[in-house]
C-alpha positions as CSV (number, residue, x, y, z in Angstrom):
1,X,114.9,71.1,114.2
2,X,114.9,70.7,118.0
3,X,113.7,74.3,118.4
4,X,110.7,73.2,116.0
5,X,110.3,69.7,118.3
6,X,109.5,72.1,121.3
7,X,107.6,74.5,119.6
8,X,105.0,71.3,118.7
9,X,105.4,70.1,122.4
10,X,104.5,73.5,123.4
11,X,101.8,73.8,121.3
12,X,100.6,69.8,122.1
13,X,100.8,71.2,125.8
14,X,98.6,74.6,125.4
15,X,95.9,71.9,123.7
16,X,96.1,69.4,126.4
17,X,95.3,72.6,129.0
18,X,92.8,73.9,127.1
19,X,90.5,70.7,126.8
20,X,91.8,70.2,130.4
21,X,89.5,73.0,131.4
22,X,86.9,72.3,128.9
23,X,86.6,68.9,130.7
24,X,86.8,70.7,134.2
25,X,84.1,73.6,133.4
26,X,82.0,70.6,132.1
27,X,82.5,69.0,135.4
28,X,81.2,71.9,137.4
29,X,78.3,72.7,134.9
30,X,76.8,69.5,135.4
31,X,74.8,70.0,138.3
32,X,72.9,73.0,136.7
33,X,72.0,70.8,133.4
34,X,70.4,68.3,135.0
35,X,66.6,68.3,135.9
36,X,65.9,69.0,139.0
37,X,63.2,66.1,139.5
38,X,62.2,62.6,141.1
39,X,62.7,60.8,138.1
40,X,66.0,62.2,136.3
41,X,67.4,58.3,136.6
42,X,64.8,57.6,133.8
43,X,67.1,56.5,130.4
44,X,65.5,59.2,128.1
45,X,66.5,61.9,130.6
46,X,69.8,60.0,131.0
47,X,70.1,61.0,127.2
48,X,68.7,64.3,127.6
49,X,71.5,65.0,130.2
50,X,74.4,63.4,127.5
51,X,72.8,65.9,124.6
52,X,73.0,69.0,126.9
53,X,76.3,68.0,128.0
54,X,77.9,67.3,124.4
55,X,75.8,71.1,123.7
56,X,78.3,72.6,126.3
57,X,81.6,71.1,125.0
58,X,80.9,72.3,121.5
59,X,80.0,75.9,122.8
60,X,83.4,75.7,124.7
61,X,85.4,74.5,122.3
62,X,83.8,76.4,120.1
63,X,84.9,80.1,122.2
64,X,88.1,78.9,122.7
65,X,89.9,77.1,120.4
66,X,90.0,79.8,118.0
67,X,91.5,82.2,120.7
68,X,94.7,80.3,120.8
69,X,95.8,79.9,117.1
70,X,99.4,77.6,117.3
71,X,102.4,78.7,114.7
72,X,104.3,76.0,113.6
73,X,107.3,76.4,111.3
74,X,105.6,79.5,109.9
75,X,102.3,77.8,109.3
76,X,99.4,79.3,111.0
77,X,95.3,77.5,111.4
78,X,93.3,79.3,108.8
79,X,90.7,81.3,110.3
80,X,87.2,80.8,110.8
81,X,84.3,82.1,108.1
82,X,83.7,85.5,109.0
83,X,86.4,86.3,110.8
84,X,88.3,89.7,109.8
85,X,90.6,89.0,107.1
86,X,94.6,89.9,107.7
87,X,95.9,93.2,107.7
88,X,97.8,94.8,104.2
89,X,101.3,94.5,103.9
90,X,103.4,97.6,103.3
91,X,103.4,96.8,99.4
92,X,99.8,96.1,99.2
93,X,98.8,99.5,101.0
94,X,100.9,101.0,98.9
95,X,98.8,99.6,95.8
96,X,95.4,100.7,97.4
97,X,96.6,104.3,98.1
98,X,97.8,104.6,94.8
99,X,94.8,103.0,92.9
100,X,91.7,105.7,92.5
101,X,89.1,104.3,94.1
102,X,86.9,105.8,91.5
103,X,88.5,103.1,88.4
104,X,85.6,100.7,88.7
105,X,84.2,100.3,85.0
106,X,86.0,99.8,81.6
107,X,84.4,102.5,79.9
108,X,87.4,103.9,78.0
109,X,85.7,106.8,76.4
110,X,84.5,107.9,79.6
111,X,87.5,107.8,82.2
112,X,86.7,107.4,85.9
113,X,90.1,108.4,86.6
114,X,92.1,111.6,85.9
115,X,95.7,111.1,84.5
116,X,98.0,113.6,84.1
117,X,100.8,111.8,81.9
118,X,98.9,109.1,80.1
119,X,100.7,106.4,78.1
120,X,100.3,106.6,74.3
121,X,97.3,105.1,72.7
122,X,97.5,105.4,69.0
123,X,100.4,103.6,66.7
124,X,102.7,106.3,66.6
125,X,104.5,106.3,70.5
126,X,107.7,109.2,70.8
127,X,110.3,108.2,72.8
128,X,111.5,110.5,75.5
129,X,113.6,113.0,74.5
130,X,116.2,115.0,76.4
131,X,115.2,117.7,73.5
132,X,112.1,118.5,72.5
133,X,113.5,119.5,69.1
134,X,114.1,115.8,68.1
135,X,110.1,115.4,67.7
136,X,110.0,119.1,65.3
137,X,111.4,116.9,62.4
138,X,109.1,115.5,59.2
139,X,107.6,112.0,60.0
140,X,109.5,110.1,57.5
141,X,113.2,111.2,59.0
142,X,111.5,110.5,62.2
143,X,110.9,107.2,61.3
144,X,114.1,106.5,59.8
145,X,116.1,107.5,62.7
146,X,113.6,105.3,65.3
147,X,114.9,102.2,63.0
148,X,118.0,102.9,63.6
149,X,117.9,103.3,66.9
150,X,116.1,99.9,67.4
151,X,119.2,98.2,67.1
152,X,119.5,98.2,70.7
153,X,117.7,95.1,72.1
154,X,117.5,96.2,76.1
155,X,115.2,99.4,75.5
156,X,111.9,97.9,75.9
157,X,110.1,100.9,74.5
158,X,112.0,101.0,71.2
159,X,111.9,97.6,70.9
160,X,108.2,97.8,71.2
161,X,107.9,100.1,68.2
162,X,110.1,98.0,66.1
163,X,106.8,96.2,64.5
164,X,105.0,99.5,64.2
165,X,107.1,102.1,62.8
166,X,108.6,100.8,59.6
167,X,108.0,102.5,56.6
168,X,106.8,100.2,54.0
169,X,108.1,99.6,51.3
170,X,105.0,99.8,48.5
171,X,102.1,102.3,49.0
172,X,99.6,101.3,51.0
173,X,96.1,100.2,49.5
174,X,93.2,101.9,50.1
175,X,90.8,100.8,53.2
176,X,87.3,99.9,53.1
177,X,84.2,101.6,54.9
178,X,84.8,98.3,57.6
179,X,87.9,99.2,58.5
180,X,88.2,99.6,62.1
181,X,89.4,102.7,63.5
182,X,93.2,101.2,64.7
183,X,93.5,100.2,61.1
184,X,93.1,103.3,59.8
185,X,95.1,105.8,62.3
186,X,98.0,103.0,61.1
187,X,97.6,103.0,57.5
188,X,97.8,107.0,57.2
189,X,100.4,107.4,59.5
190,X,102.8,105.0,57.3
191,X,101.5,106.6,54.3
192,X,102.7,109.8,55.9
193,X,106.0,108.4,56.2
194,X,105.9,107.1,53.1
195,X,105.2,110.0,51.0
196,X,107.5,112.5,53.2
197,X,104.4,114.6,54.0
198,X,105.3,118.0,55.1
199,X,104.5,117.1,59.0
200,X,106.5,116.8,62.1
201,X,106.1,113.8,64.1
202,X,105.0,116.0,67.4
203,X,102.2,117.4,65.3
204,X,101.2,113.9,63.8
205,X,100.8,112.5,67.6
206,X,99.5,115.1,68.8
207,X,96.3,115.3,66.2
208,X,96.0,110.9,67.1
209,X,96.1,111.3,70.4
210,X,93.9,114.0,70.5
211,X,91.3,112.0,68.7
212,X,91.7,109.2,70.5
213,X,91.1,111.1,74.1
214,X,88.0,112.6,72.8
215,X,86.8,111.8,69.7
216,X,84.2,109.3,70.8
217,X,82.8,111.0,73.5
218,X,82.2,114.7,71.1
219,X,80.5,112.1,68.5
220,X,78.4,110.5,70.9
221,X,77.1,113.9,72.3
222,X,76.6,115.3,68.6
223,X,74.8,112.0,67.8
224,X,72.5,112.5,71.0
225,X,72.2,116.1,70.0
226,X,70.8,115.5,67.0
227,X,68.7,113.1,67.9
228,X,66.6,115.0,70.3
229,X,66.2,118.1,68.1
230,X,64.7,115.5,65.8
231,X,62.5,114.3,68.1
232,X,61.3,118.2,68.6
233,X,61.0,118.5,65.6
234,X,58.8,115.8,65.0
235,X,56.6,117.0,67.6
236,X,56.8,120.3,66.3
237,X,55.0,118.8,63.0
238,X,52.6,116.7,64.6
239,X,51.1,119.6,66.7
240,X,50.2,121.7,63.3
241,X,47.1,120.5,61.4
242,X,47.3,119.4,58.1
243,X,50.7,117.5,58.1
244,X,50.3,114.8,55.1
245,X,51.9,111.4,55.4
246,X,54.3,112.5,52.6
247,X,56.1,114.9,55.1
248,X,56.7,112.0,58.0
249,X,58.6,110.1,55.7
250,X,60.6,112.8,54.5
251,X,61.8,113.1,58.2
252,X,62.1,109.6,58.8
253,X,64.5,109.0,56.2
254,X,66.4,112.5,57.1
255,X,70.2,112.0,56.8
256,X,71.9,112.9,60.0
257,X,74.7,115.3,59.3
258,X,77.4,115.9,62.2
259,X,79.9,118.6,61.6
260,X,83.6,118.9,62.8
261,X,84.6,122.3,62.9
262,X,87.9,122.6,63.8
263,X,88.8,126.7,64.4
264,X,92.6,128.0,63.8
265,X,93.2,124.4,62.8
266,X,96.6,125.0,61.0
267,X,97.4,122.6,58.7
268,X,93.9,120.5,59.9
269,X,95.4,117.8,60.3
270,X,93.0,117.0,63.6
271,X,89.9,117.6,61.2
272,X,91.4,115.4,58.5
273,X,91.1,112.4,61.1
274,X,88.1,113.5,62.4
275,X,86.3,112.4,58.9
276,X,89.0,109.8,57.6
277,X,87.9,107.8,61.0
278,X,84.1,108.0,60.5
279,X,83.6,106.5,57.5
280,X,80.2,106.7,56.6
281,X,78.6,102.7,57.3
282,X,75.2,104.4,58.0
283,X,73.3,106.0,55.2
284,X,71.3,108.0,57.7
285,X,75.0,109.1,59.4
286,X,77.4,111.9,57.8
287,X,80.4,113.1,59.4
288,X,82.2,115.8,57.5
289,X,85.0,118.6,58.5
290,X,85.7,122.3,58.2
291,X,88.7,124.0,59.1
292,X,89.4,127.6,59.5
293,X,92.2,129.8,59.7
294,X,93.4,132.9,58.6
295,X,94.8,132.0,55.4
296,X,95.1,127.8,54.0
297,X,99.3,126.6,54.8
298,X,100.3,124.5,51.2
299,X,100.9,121.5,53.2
300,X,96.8,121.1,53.8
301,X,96.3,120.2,50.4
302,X,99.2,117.8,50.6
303,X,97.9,115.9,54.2
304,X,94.3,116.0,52.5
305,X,95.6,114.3,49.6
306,X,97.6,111.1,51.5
307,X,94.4,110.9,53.7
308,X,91.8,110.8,50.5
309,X,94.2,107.9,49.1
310,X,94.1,105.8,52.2
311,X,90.3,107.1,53.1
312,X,87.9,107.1,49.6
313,X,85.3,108.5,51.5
314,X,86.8,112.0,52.3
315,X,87.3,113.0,48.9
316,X,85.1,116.1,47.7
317,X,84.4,119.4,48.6
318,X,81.4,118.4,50.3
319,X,83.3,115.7,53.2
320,X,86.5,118.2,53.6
321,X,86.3,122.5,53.7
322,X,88.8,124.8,54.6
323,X,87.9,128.5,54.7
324,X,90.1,131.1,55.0
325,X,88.9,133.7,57.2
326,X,88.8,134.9,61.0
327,X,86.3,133.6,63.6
328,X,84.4,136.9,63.8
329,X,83.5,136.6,59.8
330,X,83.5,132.6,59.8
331,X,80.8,133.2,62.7
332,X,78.6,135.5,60.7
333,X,78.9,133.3,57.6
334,X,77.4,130.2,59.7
335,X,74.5,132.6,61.6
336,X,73.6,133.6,57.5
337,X,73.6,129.7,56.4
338,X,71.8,128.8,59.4
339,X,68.8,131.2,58.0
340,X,68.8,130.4,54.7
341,X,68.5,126.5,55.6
342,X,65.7,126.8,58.3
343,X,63.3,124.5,56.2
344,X,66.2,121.4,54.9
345,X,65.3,118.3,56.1
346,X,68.8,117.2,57.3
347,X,68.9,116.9,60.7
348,X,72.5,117.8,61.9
349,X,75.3,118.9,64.9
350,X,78.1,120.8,65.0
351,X,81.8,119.8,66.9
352,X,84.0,123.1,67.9
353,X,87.6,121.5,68.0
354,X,90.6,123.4,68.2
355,X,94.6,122.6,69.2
356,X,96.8,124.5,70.8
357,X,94.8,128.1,69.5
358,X,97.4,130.4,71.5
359,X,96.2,132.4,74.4
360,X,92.6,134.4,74.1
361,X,92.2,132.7,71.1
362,X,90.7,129.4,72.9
363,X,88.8,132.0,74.8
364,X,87.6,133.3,71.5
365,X,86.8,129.8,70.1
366,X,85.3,128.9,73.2
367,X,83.0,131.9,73.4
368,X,81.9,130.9,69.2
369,X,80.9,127.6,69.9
370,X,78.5,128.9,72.9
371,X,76.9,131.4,70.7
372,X,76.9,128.5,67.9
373,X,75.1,126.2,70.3
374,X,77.5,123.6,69.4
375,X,76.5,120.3,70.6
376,X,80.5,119.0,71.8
377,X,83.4,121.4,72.1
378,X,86.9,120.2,73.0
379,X,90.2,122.7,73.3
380,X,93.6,122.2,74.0
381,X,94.9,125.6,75.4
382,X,98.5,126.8,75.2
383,X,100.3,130.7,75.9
384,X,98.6,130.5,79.3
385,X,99.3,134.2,79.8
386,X,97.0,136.6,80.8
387,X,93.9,134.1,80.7
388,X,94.1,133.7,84.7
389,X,92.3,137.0,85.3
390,X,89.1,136.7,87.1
391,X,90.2,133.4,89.2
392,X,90.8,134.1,92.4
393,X,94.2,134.5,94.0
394,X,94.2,131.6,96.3
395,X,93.5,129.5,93.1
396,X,96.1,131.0,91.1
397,X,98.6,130.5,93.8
398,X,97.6,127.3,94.8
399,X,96.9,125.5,91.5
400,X,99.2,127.8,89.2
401,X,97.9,130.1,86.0
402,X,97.0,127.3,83.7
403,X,94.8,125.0,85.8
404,X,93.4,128.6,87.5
405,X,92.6,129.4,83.7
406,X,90.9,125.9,82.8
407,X,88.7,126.2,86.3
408,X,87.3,129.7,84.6
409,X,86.6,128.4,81.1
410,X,85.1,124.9,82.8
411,X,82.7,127.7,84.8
412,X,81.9,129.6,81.9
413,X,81.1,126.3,79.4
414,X,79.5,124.8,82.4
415,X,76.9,128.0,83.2
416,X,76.1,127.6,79.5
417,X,74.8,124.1,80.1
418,X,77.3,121.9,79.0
419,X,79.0,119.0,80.9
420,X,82.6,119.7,81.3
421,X,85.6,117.1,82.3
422,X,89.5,117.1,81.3
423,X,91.5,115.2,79.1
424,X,95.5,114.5,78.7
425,X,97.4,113.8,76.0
426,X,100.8,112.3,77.0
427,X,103.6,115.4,78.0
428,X,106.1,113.6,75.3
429,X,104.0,115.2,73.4
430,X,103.7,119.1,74.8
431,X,103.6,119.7,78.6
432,X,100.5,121.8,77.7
433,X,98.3,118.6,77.5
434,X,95.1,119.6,78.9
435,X,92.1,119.1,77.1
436,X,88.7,120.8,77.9
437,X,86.2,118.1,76.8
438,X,82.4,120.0,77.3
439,X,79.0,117.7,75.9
440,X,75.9,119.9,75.7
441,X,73.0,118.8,78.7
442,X,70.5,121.9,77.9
């Protein structure tokens, strides 16, 4: 207390000097601020003098009060407007470094930041495991053993989940074309559950996170796609003579047809979401998947029968396909439809997904979906070996062989006039989370 007593008299002195010789420079500025004439006795320059002199003290004060800034008891003066505001501490520098300086918008289907291990967006979150093998079991034991484990209060992540991963205890009804998309990733991952589908947990989170990191941005470019080749196709029509009015309303009412191929899709799960999330709200809109692989695993019929229970709108062979053949063949079979529907009036796009297609196989897919002109493509690569070649050295050695391989396929999709920009799914997941998200600009 008697240390802050002198500390005020200190400060109470500094003042007293510093108006001291405000007063004194007053004093000595006098002589220059008065008129030099006959007459400066006159009242009104009397008051002149007084408003010149009162000018000075405020200028003087002005310079140097702010200068001398007193501290008392850890108090300081707030600074005058536009002065420079006080330096960062060490925690809040800290924060800036780390913050991208690029995260300035909320678009969440177009990132402005890149994130190598994102958190989990979709309802189903795994839990860190010392073993990856503890995800490579069905859904349903996966969600048994994630109850039991919530027992334990102080793990904040399981006890986040506790809500979400419960199998119910009656089917679940089916959802209406207004369901929003959060509703129905929920409702057919619990169905899973429920009916012991033949699907591991890793693969289940894998397919909803995929869709979740991507799925809006390859619909919005299909969507844009189609659009303009409908506008060029209009113009097309308008430039030949004899067009009736018959035929312009023919393509204004053409359905708009966008399809999700997903290549060595497995059991297709990824494809299944893919339609079960776009229901069809729009008469004019149409989202439908095909999935191809070698031969058709028995648990696709079983996955496309839980998500046609929960999701009306996928059931027929028209919404869901799965053809059993090799790219080469399933390439040729699209370049012959192609020809024979050069005069339909639907007005459609094509999506290239694929998952995890091992090694020169996303090359392969890759390479199909150029040649198919494909308005979106998005791969997850895996088996990085031997898909380096071509990159340079310093790359390879400086980046490693997968991102050295993703730079060459980002060139390759990029030369072909497509926009190119990565993706992650979280590495719970797989630690090969990369995914190559290319929208078509030419």
């Amino acid at each position: 207390e008697s240390l802050s007593r002198r500390r005020c008299f200190s400060v109470r002195c500094s003042m007293f000097d510093v108006f001291s010789f405000a007063m004194k420079l007053l004093a000595s500025m006098v002589p220059f601020c008065q008129p030099q004439c006959d007459y400066h006795h006159h009242d009104r320059y009397r008051h002149r003098i007084r408003h010149e002199h009162m000018k000075v003290l405020l200028i003087v004060t002005a310079m140097v009060f702010p200068v001398i800034v007193p501290k008392v008891n850890g108090l300081a003066v707030s600074p005058r407007p536009g002065s420079m505001p006080p330096l960062f501490t060490n925690q809040e520098q800290q924060q800036q470094q780390q913050q991208h300086s690029s995260d300035y918008g909320k678009r969440k289907n177009h990132p402005t930041s890149y994130e190598e291990d994102p958190p989990f967006k979709g309802p189903l979150s795994l839990t860190d495991a010392s073993s990856p093998d503890l995800h490579r079991q069905r859904i349903r034991r996966y969600y048994l053993g994630l109850m039991e484990s919530n027992n334990d209060d102080n793990d904040i992540h399981t006890s986040r989940n506790r809500h979400m991963l419960m199998i119910p205890k009656h089917k679940p009804q089916e959802l209406k074309v207004t369901a929003s998309t959060e509703m129905i990733l929920k409702t057919i991952v619990d169905h899973l559950a429920y009916s012991d589908a033949p699907v591991d947990a890793k693969e289940v989170a894998e397919s909803v996170e995929f869709y979740l990191r991507c799925g809006k941005r390859l619909l919005g470019a299909a969507k844009r796609h189609a659009k303009n080749s409908t506008t060029q196709k209009k113009d097309e029509k308008e430039n030949i003579r004899g067009v009736d009015n018959s035929s312009k309303t023919k393509a204004k009412n053409a359905k708009t047809v966008l399809t999700v191929q997903d290549l060595c899709s497995g059991h297709g799960f990824t494809g299944l979401l893919f339609a079960a999330c776009n229901p069809p709200r729009s008469p004019s809109l149409l989202v439908k998947a095909t999935m191809v692989d070698r031969f058709e695993p028995p648990s696709h019929k079983i996955l496309r029968d839980c998500v046609a229970e929960i999701c009306p709108w996928v059931r027929g062979d028209d919404m869901i396909k799965f053809i059993p053949s090799t790219l080469e063949e399933f390439l040729n079979q699209q370049q012959q439809e192609q020809k024979e529907h050069l005069d339909d009036k639907t007005n459609g796009a094509s999506i290239v997904i694929s998952t995890h297609a091992c090694g020169s196989l996303t090359d392969t897919v890759m390479e199909y979906a150029v040649q198919s002109h494909a308005a979106a493509i998005a791969v997850m690569p895996c088996c990085y070996t031997g898909t380096d070649k071509g990159t340079p050295y310093g790359i390879r050695r400086a980046l490693g062989v997968s991102m050295a391989a993703d730079i060459r396929r980002s060139f390759l999709l990029q030369d072909h006039g497509y926009h190119v920009d990565f993706a992650n799914i979280p590495k719970t997941i797989t630690p090969m989370n990369r995914i190559i998200v290319a929208e078509r600009r030419k």
